[in-house]
C-alpha positions in Angstrom: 92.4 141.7 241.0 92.5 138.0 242.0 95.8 136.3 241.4 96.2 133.0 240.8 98.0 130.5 242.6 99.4 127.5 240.7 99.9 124.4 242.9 103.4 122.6 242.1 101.8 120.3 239.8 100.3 123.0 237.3 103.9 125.3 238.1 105.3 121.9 236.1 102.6 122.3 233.6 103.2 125.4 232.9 106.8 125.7 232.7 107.7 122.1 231.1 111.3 121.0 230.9 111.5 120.1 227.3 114.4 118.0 225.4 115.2 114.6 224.5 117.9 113.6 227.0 115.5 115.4 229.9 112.8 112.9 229.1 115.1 110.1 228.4 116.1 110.6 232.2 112.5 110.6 233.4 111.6 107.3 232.4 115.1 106.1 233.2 115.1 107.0 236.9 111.5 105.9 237.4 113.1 102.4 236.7 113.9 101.0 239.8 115.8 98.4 238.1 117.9 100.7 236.5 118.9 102.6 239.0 120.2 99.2 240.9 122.1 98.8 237.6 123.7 102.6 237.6 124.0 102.4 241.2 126.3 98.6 240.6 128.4 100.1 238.0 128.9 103.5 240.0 130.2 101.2 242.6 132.3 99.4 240.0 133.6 102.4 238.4 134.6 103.9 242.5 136.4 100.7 243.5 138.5 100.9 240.7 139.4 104.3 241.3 140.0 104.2 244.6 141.6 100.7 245.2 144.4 102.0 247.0 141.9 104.1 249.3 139.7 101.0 249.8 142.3 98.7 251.0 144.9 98.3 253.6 146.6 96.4 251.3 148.2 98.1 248.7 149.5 95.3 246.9 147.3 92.6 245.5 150.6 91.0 244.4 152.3 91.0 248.2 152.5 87.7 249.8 152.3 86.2 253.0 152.8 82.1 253.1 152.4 82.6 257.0 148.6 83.0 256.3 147.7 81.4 254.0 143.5 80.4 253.0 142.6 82.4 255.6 139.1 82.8 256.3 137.3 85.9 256.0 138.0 88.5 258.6 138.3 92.3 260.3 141.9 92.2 258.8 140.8 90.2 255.3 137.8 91.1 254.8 137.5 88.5 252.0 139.9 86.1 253.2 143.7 84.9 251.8 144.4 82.3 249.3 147.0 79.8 249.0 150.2 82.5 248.6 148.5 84.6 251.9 147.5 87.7 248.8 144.2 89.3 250.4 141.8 88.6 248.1 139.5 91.4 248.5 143.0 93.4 247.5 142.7 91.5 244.4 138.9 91.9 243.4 139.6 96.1 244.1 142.8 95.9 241.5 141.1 93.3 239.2 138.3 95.6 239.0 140.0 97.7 237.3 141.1 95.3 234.4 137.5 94.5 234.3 136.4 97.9 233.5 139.3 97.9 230.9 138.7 94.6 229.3 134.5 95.7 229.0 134.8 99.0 227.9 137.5 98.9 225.1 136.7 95.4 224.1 132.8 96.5 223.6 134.7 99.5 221.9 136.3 97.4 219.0 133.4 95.4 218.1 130.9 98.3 218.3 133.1 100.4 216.3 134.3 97.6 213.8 130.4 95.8 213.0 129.1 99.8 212.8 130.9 100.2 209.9 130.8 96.3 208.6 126.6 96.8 208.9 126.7 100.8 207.3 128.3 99.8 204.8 126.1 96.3 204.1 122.9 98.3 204.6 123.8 101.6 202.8 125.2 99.3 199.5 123.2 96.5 199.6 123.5 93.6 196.9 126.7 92.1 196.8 128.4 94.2 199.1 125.3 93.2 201.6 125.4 89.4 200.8 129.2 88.9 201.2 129.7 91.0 204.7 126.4 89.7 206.5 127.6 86.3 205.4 130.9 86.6 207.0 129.1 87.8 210.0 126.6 84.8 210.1 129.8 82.4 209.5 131.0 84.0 212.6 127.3 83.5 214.5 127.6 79.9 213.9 130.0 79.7 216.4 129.1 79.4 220.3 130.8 83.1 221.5 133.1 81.5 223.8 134.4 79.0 221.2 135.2 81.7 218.6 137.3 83.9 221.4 139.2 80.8 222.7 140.2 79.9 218.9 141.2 83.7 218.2 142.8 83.8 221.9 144.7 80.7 220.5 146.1 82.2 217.2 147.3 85.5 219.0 148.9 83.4 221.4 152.8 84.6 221.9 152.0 87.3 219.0 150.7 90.1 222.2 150.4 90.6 225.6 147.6 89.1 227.6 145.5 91.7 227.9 145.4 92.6 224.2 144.6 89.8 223.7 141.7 89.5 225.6 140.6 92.8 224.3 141.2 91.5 220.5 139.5 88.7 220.9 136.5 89.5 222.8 135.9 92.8 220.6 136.3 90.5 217.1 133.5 88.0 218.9 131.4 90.8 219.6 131.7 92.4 216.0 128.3 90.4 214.3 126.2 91.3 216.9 126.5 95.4 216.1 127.2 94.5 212.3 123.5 93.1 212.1 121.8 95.5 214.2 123.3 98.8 212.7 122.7 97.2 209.1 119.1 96.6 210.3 118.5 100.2 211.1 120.7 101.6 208.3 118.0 99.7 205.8 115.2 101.5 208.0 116.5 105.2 207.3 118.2 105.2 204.2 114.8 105.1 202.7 113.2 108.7 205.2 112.8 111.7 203.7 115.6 113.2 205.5 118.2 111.1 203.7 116.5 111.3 200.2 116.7 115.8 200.5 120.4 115.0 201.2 121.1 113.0 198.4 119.3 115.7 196.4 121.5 118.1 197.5 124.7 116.5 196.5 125.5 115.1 199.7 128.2 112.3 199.6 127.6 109.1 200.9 130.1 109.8 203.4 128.0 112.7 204.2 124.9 111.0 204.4 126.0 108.1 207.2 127.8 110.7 209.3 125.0 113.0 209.2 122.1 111.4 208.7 122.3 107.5 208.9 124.6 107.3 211.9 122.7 109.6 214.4 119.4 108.0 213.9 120.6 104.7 214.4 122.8 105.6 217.4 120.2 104.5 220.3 119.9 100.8 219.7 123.8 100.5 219.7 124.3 102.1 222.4 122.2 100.2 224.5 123.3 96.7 223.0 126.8 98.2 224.0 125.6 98.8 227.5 124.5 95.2 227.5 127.3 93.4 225.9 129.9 95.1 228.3 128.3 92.5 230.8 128.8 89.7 228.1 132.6 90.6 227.1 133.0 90.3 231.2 131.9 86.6 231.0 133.9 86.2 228.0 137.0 87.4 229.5 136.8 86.1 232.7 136.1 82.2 230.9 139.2 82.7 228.8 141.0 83.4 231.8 139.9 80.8 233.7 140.6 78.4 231.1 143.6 80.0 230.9 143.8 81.7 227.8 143.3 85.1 228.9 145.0 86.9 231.9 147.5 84.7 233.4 148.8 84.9 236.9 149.9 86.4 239.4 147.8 89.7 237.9 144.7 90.4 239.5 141.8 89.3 237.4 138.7 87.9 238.4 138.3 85.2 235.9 142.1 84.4 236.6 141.4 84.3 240.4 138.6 81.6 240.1 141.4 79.5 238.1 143.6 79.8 240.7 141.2 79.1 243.5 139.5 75.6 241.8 142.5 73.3 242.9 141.8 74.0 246.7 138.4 75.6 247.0 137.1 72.8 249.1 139.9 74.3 251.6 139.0 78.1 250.8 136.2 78.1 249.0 135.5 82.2 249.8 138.5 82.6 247.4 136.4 81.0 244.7 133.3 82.4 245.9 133.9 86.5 246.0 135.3 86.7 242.7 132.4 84.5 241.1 130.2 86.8 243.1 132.0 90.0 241.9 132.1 88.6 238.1 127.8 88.1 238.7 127.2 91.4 240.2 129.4 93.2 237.7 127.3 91.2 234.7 123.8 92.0 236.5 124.4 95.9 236.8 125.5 96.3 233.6 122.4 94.3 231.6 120.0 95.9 234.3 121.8 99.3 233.1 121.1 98.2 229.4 117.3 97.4 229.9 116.7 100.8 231.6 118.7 102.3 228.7 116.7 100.7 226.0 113.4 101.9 228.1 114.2 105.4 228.8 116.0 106.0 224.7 113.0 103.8 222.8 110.3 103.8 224.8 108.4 102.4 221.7 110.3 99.2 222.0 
């Protein structure tokens, strides 16, 4: 009897790998853009980690007035600024507060305008009208201007860096408020939702089990993308000087402390601008490949 031989090709046929997540990763990695992004924030997320690996400086606070605004070199790689601190020293150890400030900041709002736009698209009416209208109040305002006014009224009530984490999470709260009402109006009315309320099913029931997961991909990847904008928020408070204040290592910090003699050093305003950049780029070309590979209808 002949046997057949199956070329590697029809061997994949044949045996498919089946599942959501297995076919969200196909069309992710055949993004070329999104890998960049993964491969950025990888980066990111290793220099953070390992900061005191990375440098032979294992203070970013240390100074040394006897070289000071020193160029680039073997020995600072990204040159000193005006108190001799190694400024690439500082960018490892202010990544870290980057990934902070991103992550939980992106955490408040997301988790804060979920519930603001369930409950607005699951009530509707006046419920609707008066927490969308708060949120479009908020939308009136230019991002930056909102977090330097609630930077302003926690002033001397919290630490810096709660802050910063207050008041770029509260900026970011409209955005996932309008997007999670938007798809809560979309399935409330499927089948699925309309057997559970037959069945007794509480409302609480229904958003947790039914709602919630079916409206989970489009604000995850908004939160992929608006960890890159809480980074520019963060980093203009602080360079205003609203946000972190010095000597901590914080990139927007660092390019506030570097404008009074960049014409002298200008690599200390240049690498953390660059960092800041970078950071912002991986993370939205992160996002897009996200939105790709989970909604490939979009």
């Amino acid at each position: 009897m002949a046997q057949a031989i199956l070329t590697a090709d029809e061997a994949r046929i044949e045996t498919p790998h089946t599942g959501v997540l297995y076919d969200a990763w196909r069309r992710f990695r055949r993004s070329p853009s999104a890998i960049i992004g993964l491969t950025i924030i990888v980066a990111l997320a290793l220099c953070a980690i390992f900061a005191t690996v990375l440098s032979a400086h294992r203070d970013p606070l240390a100074q040394n007035l006897a070289a000071t605004t020193l160029a680039p070199s073997f020995a600072h790689p990204a040159g000193t600024d005006k108190l001799g601190r190694d400024i690439y020293t500082r960018l490892l150890y202010g990544a870290r507060l980057s990934v902070e400030i991103g992550f939980i900041s992106v955490g408040i709002g997301l988790a804060i305008g979920t519930v603001i736009g369930l409950t607005a698209g699951f009530w509707g009416k006046g419920v609707d009208a008066l927490l969308m209208g708060a949120m479009d109040v908020m939308l009136a305002f230019p991002s930056i201007l909102l977090a330097i006014a609630i930077s302003a009224i926690l002033d001397q009530r919290v630490s810096d860096v709660v802050k910063i984490f207050l008041a770029v999470g509260i900026v970011g709260i409209p955005v996932y408020a309008r997007i999670a009402r938007a798809s809560a109006l979309a399935v409330k009315e499927m089948e699925y939702v309309e057997a559970g309320r037959a069945v007794g099913s509480s409302t609480v029931r229904l958003l947790a089990r039914y709602v919630l997961p079916n409206i989970f991909v489009p604000l995850v990847v908004q939160a992929t993308l608006g960890v890159g904008t809480a980074e520019l928020d963060s980093a203009g408070l602080s360079y205003l000087g609203l946000g972190i204040q010095p000597p901590t290592a914080e990139w927007g910090s660092m390019l506030n402390d570097a404008r009074d003699y960049w014409l002298n050093a200008p690599w200390a305003l240049l690498f953390p601008g660059l960092a800041i950049s970078v950071t912002v780029l991986g993370f939205n070309l992160l996002g897009d490949g996200l939105r790709d590979a989970l909604d490939p209808k979009s």
